[in-house]
SEKOL-96909 format. One record per residue (C-alpha): residue in one letter; y, z negated, x. Coordinates in steps of 0.02 Angstrom, whole numbers, plus 32768, in hexadecimal, padded with zeros to 4 digits. Example, Ala and Ser with C-alpha at 12.3 -4.5 7.8 and 13.67 -1.06 7.14 Angstrom:
# residues 2
A7F1F7E7A8267S7FCB7E9B82AC
# end
This chain:
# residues 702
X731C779AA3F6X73A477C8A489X732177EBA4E8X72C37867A475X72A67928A49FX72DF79A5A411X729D7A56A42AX73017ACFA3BBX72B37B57A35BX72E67BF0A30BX729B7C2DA27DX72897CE2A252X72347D5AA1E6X723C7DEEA17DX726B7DD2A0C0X71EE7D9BA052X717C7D42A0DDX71697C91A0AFX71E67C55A11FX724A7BF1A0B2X71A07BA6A07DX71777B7FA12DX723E7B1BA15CX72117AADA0B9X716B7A74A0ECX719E7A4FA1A7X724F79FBA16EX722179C4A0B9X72D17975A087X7306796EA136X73907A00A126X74387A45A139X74977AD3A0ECX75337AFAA122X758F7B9FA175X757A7BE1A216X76197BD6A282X76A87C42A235X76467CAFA1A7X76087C65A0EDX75657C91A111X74DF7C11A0F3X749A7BA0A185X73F07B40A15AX73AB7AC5A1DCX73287A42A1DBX72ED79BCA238X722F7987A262X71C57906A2CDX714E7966A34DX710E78D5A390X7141781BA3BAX71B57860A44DX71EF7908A41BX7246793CA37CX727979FFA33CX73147A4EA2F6X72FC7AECA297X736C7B60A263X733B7BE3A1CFX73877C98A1FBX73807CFAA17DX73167D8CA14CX73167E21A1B5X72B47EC0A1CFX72FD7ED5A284X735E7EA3A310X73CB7F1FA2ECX74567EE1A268X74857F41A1D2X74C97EB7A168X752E7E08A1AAX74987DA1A16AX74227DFCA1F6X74B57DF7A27CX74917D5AA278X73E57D6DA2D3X74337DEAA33CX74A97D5EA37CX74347CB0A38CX73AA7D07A3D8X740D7D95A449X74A67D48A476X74BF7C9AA42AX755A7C36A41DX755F7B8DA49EX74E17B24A488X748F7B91A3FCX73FA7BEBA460X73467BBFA413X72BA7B71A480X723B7BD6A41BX724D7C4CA3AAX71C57C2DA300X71BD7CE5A2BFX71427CE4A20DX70F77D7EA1D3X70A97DB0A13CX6FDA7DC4A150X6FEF7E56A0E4X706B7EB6A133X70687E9DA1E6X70847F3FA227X71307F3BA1E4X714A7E8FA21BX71227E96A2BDX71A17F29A2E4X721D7E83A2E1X71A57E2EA33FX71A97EABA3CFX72577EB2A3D5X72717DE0A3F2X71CD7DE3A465X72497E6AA4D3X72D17DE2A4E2X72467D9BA544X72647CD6A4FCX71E57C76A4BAX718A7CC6A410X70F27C7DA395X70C67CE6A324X70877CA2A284X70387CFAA211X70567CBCA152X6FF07CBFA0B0X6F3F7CB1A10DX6F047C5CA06BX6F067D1AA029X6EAD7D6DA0ACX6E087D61A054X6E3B7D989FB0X6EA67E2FA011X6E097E5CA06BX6E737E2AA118X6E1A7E0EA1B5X6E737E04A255X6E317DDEA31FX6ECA7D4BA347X6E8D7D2AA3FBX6E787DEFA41AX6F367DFFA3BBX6F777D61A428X6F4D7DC5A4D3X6F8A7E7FA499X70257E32A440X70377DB1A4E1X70647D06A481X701F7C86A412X6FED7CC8A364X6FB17C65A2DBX6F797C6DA236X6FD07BE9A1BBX6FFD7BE7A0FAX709E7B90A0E4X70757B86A019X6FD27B1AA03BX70197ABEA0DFX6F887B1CA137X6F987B1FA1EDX703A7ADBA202X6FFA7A43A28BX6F9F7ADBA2ECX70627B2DA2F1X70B97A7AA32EX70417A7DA3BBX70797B16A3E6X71307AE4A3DCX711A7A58A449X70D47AD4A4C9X71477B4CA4CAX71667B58A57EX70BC7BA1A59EX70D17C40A517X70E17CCCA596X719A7D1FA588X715F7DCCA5C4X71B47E57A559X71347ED4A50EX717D7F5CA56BX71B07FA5A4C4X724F8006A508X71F28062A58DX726580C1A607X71F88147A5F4X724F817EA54AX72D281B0A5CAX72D0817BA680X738381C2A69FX73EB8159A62AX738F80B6A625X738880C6A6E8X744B80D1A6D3X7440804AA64AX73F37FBDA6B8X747F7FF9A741X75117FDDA6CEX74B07F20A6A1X744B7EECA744X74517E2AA6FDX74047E55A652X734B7E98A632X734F7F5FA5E4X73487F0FA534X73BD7EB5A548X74267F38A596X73FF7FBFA51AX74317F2CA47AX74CF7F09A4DDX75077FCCA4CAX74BC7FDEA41FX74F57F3BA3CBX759E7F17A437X75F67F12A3A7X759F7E9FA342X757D7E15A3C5X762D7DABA3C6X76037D4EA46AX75FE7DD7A4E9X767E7DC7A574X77007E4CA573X76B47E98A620X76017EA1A5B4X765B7EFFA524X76CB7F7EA58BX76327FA0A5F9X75C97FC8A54EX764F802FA510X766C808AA5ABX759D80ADA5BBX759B8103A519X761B8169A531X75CF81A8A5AFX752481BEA573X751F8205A4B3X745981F6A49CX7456813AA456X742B8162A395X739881F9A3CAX735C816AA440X734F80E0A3BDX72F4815BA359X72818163A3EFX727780A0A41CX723D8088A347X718A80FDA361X717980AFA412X7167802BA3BEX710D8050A334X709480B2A38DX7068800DA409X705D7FA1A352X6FD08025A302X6F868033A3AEX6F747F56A3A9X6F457F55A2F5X6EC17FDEA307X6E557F68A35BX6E887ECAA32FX6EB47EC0A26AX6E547F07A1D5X6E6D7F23A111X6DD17F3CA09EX6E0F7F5EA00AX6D6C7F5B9FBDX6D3F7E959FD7X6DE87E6D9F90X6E0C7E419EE9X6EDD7E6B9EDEX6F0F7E609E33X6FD77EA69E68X6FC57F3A9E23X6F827F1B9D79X70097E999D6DX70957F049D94X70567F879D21X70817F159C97X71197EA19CD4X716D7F4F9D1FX713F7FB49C9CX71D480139C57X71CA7FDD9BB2X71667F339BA1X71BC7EF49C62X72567EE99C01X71FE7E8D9B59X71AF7E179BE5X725B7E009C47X72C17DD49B7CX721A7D699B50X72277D019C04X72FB7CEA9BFBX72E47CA19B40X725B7C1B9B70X72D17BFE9BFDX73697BCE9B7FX72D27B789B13X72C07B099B8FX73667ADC9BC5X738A7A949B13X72D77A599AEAX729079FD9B84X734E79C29BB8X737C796D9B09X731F78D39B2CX735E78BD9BE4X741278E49BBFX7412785A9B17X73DB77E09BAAX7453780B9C19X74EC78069B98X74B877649B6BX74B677329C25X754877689C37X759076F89BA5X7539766A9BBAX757C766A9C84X763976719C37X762D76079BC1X75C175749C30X764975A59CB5X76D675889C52X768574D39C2DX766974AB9CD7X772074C89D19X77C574709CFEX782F74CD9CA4X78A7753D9D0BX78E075EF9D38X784075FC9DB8X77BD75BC9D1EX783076349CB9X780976D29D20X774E76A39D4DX772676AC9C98X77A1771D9C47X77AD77989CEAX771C77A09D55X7674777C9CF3X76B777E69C4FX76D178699CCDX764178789D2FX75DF784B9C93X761578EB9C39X75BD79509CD5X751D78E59D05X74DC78FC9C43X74BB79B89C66X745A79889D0CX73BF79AC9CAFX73FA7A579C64X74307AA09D1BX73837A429D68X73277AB89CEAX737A7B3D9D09X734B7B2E9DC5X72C47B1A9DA2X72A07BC39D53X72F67C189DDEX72977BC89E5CX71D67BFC9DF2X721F7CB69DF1X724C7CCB9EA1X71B67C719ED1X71377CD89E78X71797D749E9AX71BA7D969DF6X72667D9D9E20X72587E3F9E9BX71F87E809E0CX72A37E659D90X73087EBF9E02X72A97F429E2AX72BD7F5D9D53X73697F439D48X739A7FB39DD2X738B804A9D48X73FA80099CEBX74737FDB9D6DX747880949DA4X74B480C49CEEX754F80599D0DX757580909DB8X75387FEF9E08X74B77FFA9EABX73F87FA49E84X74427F279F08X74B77EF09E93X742E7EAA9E36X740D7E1D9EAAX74D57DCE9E95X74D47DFF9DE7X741E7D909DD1X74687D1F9E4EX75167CE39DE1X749F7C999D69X74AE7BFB9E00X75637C159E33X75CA7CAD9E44X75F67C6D9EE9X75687C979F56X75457D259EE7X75E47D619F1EX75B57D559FCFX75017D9B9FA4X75607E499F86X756A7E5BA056X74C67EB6A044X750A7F589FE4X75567FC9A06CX75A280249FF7X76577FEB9FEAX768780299F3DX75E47FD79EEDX76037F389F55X76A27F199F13X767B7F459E5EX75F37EC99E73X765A7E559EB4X76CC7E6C9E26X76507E679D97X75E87DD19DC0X76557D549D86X762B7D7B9CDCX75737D439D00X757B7CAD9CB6X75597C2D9D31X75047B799D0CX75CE7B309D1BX75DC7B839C7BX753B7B0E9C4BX75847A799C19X76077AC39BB1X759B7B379B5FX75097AA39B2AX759C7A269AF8X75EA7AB49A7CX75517B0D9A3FX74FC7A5A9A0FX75B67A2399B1X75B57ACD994CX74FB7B1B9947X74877AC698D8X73EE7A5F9932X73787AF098C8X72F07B7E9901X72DA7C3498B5X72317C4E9864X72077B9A988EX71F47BDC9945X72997C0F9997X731B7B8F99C9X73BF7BBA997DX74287B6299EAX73B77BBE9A86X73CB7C539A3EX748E7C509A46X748E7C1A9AEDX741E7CB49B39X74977D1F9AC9X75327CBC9B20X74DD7D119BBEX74A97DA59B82X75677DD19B57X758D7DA39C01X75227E129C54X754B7EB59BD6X75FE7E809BFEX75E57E979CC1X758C7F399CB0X76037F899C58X768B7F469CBDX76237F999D33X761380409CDFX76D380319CC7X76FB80079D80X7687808D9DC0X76DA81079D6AX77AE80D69D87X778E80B39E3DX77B081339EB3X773E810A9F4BX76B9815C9F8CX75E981129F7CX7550810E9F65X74BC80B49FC0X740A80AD9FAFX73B0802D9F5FX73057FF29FCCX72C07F559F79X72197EF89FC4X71947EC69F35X71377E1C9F76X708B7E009F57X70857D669EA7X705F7CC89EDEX70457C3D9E7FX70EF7BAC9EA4X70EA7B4A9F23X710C7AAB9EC6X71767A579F60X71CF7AF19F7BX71F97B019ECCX721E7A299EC4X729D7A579F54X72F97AE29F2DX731B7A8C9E7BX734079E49EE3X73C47A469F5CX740D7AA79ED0X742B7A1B9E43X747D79B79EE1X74DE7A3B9F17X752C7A549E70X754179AD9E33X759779729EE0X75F779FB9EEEX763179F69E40X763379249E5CX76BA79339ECFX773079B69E6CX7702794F9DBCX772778839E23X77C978CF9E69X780679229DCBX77CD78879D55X7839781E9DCBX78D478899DAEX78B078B29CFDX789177E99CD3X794777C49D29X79A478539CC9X794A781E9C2AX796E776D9C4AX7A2E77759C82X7AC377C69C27X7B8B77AB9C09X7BCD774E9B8EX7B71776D9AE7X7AD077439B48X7B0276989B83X7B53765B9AD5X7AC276A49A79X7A89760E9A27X7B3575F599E3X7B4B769999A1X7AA376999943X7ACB75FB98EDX7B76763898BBX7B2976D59861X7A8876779814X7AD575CA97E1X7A3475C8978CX79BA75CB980EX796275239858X79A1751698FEX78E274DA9931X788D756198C1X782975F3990EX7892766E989CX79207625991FX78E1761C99C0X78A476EB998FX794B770A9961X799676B899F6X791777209A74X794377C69A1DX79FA77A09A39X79EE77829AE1X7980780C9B05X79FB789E9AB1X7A9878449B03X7A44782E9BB0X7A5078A39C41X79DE79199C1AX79F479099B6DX7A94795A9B81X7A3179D59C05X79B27A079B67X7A4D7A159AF0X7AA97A989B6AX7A137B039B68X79DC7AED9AA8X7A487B7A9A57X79DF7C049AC1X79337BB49A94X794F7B8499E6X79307C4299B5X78747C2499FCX78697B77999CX78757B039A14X78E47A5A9A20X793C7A289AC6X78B379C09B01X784A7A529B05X78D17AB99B5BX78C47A149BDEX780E7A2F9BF0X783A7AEE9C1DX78A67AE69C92X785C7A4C9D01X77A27ACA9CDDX78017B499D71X77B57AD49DE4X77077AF29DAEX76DB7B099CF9X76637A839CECX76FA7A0B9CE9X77317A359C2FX76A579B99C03X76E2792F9C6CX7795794D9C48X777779339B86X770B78AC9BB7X778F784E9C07X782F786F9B84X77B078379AFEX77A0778D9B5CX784A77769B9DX786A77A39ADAX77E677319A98X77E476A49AF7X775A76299ACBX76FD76B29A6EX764576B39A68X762F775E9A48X75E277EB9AC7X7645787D9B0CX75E278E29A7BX7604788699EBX76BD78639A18X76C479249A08X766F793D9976X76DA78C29925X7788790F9966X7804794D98E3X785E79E098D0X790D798B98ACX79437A2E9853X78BA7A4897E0X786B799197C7X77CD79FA97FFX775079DC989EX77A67A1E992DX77197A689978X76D17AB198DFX766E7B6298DEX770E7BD89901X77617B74996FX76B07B5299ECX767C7BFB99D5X77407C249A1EX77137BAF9AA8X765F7BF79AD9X76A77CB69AD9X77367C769B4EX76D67C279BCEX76697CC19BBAX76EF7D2D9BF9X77637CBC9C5DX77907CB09D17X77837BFE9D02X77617BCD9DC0X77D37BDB9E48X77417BC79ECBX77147C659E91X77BE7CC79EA0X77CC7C749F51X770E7CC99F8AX77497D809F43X77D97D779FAFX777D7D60A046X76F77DD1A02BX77847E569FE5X77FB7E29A07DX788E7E3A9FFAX78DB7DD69F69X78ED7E779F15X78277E6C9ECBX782A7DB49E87X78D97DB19E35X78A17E499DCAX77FA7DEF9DBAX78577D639D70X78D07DB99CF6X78537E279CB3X77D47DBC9C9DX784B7D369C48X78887DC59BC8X77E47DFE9B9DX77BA7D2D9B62X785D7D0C9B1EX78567DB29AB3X77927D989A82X77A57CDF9A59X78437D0499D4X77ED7D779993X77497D29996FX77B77C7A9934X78297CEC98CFX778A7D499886X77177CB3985EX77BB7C33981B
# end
């Protein structure tokens, strides 16, 4: 394996091409996500055999319409295929198009074939070129176009050996630029042009004064030479204008000849589908009709799966706790850990389904189609149609949504999304959301059809989502900065789901969350387990003190050891911790644990599970009982009622609603804001809106 050759690959494409599609069936599970050097934006690579000698690295760029940047997500092309860091240049560069719109995609193409490396252009979605009524000449388009072409579909695995032949023969593809930037446009300033840079080609020359200032890794001497050009010379925009229907005029001449579209032998059924899903009455019936089957789902197809695992989960503790010696170690495996990741891994099927949803919507197209809709209503509430895409996008993680917001130019709508989003609920707010609606909504449907307990959930959302707009609305109209932007969204043609595409993303995603929540909810069951299971002076003579008060107790008895456990619990560490905080959440109905469960939740929220989870077992030690029916069982010591009883779990549901509950969250506004300012008032006036809404809905329905 030292010995073995590994070509590396860059991936590019416009939006909407199939690329994605294409990295999963080259890599399957063979990937990596992480950021690219210095900036939070995503980095996907894969790894693949060519042959017994020779194996690939890929890296997926992201979408682009052209080499010329307008958002950080396209600098990135800009930078690995222009000017790439050490080490980072491509071998070959895999650009896929889409059959159906080629003309637009090959205005990218011309620009890499210009930074005369090594191109293959393949062309995606052949399957559909019958039913389009596409024909198109490849071997006439591989000699006018100068490189290998192919025809592949990434959804059916079509083609795809025919492309790692062409890989491994990379070093024949001809790297002779298509002459797209003639010097004819003006023979005076690119004649000066190539002067200034005698070691780079004209493109190269003419990106190195029109992007200088988004390529990090040119030399100082590069940059002041750039800067000094166009001060000189003043024609640069009027001449990109020119270079664009150069190059459009060479694509229509190509295409002329070598690609045609008979409508007439196709059978496309787009349009009378988006006459009816984008219709501007029924599109939004469809859109309600498609989130409630969604939330159907997630309690209906997951009940099964997450009985199992809470079982599992019991079962493990309880066989674990048999199979040790007694000790503090036993003592924290089974009263610490397992409780702890136990109260996350039972909503594993609930975020899996939800993933899964995503993933069908994106992949048939659908998803464009949604915010295409809600774009007029964003407009009402001073919000961009971008805004759409972070707003849809929070329903994951407000994290990455977050980040998504790089794409609106406009700075005032960019930061009111920014600001806004975190009120999408995200599928942290899940697991708190299942465990409470199942304790305090009835297991009953409306008209022997609709799910009761689904139906609160999508309202749970639904509230969320009113609650960002007219933060929005609000925002838009108190901030004094100057917008607006434009709003250009792509429809893609429906597809049917790629089954593996959809099997990974929902494989990635479910991962992603439950190892990045793993970590925060392992670390935080380890401290929560000491502080419940250490204290001063009351906790160590507990046993004493509960015998002196009930002489009439059997030391041996059950009724004891609970007694005993409860003791401990409200004279530990955190017990006192809970107690500190209890006068300022009693007014929303909740006990100190709870208020322990809220404040270790600022890590991420989906630890409020596992945090009960684990002062229930530290509390209950030996108990048999899941994390589910512990709570249902738990008294209000005030009233002698169910603690989490119908006001007090409605309180709960309408504070994680509203809460800036994740300090992951505050920590990604700051960066993309560049100022503390943003997230602090983020956090107090999101807090105050829950605090006020959950007293008044506990004060309302006690």
């Amino acid at each position: 394996m030292s010995n073995a050759k590994i070509i590396k690959i860059a991936l590019v494409g416009n939006p909407n091409t199939g690329k994605t599609s294409l990295f999963n069936q080259l890599t399957g599970l063979k990937q990596n996500v992480g950021n690219y050097p210095g900036i939070t934006v995503d980095r996907k690579e894969g790894f693949f055999k060519l042959n017994a000698t020779t194996s690939a690295s890929i890296i997926d760029l992201p979408g682009t319409y052209s080499i010329n940047p307008t958002t950080l997500d396209e600098n990135i092309v800009l930078e690995t295929l222009f000017h790439p860091a050490k080490n980072e240049a491509p071998d070959v560069v895999v650009m896929v198009a889409d059959v159906e719109n080629l003309k637009r995609n090959l205005l990218l193409f011309s620009q890499l074939k210009d930074l005369e490396i090594p191109i293959i252009l393949a062309i995606n979605m052949a399957d559909q070129m019958k039913r389009k009524g596409i024909s198109i000449d490849i071997e006439a388009l591989k000699t006018d176009l100068d490189t290998e072409v192919l025809l592949i579909s990434a959804r059916k695995n079509q083609g795809i050996d025919t492309l790692k032949k062409h890989i491994l023969n990379y070093k024949k593809i001809s790297t002779q630029a298509l002459d797209g930037l003639s010097i004819k446009i003006d023979k005076e300033f690119f004649g000066a042009l190539k002067e200034t840079f005698p070691n780079k080609s004209l493109y190269q020359a003419w990106l190195t004064i029109t992007q200088f200032h988004n390529l990090k890794n040119l030399s100082i001497i590069e940059k002041e030479a750039a800067q000094e050009f166009l001060n000189c010379h003043n024609k640069v925009k009027h001449l990109q204008h020119k270079e664009t229907i150069l190059r459009y005029q060479k694509i229509n001449n190509i295409l002329k000849k070598d690609y045609k579209v008979d409508r007439l032998k196709g059978s496309d059924l787009r349009a009378k589908l988006d006459k009816v899903l984008m219709h501007r009455v029924f599109g939004y019936v469809i859109f309600f009709l498609v989130l409630f089957l969604i939330f159907e789902s997630i309690f209906d197809w997951a009940i099964g799966p997450m009985n199992f695992i809470d079982n599992l989960f019991l079962q493990l503790s309880n066989w674990t706790e048999m199979q040790l010696p007694p000790g503090v170690l036993t003592n924290l495996i089974v009263h610490g850990i397992i409780p702890g990741l136990g109260g996350i891994a039972i909503f594993i099927p609930q975020i899996a389904i939800l993933f899964l949803f995503i993933a069908v919507l994106e992949e048939t197209g659908y998803m464009s189609r949604v915010v295409f809709l809600m774009d007029k209503i964003m407009r009402l509430f001073g919000l961009n149609g971008k805004s759409v895409v972070p707003l849809m996008s929070g329903t994951a993680c407000a994290i990455p949504a977050i980040m998504a917001a790089r794409n609106i130019s406009s700075w005032k709508e960019r930061l009111i999304t920014i600001l806004v989003t975190p009120f999408i609920t995200c599928s942290a707010r899940l697991p708190i959301y299942a465990i409470i609606i199942s304790l305090i909504i009835p297991n009953e449907r409306l008209f022997g059809i609709l799910s009761l307990q689904a139906t609160v959930l999508m309202l749970l959302y639904l509230i969320g989502f009113l609650t960002a707009i007219i933060s929005a609305f609000i925002l838009d109209k108190t901030l004094k900065i100057k917008k607006r932007a434009f709003f250009i969204v792509e429809m893609p043609n429906y597809k049917l789901p790629s089954p593996k595409n959809v099997a990974y993303t929902v494989i990635e995603k479910t991962k992603a969350f439950i190892f990045g929540a793993g970590k925060i909810i392992l670390a935080l069951s380890i401290v929560l387990w000491f502080l419940a299971s250490n204290g001063p002076s009351k906790f160590k003579d507990a046993e004493q003190i509960v015998t002196q008060d009930n002489p009439e107790l059997n030391t041996t008895s059950p009724d004891f050891n609970q007694k005993v456990g409860s003791y401990k619990l409200e004279h530990s560490y955190i017990g006192y911790m809970g107690k500190a905080i209890e006068p300022i959440i009693k007014p929303l109905g909740y006990d100190w644990k709870i208020g322990i469960a809220l404040i270790s939740s600022f890590a991420a929220r989906e630890v409020f599970v596992g945090t009960l989870a684990t002062i229930y077992s530290v509390e209950n030690e030996g108990d048999t009982e899941t994390i589910r029916e512990r709570m249902k069982k738990e008294i209000n010591q005030d009233t002698g009622k169910p603690l989490f009883d119908f006001p007090t779990g409605m309180s709960l549901l309408l504070y994680y609603v509203f809460a800036m509950q994740c300090m992951s969250t505050l920590a990604v506004v700051k960066r993309e804001t560049n100022s503390w300012k943003w997230p602090i008032l983020q956090l107090f006036f999101m807090t105050g809106i829950a605090y006020l809404v959950s007293f008044t809905i506990y004060t309302f329905l006690s």
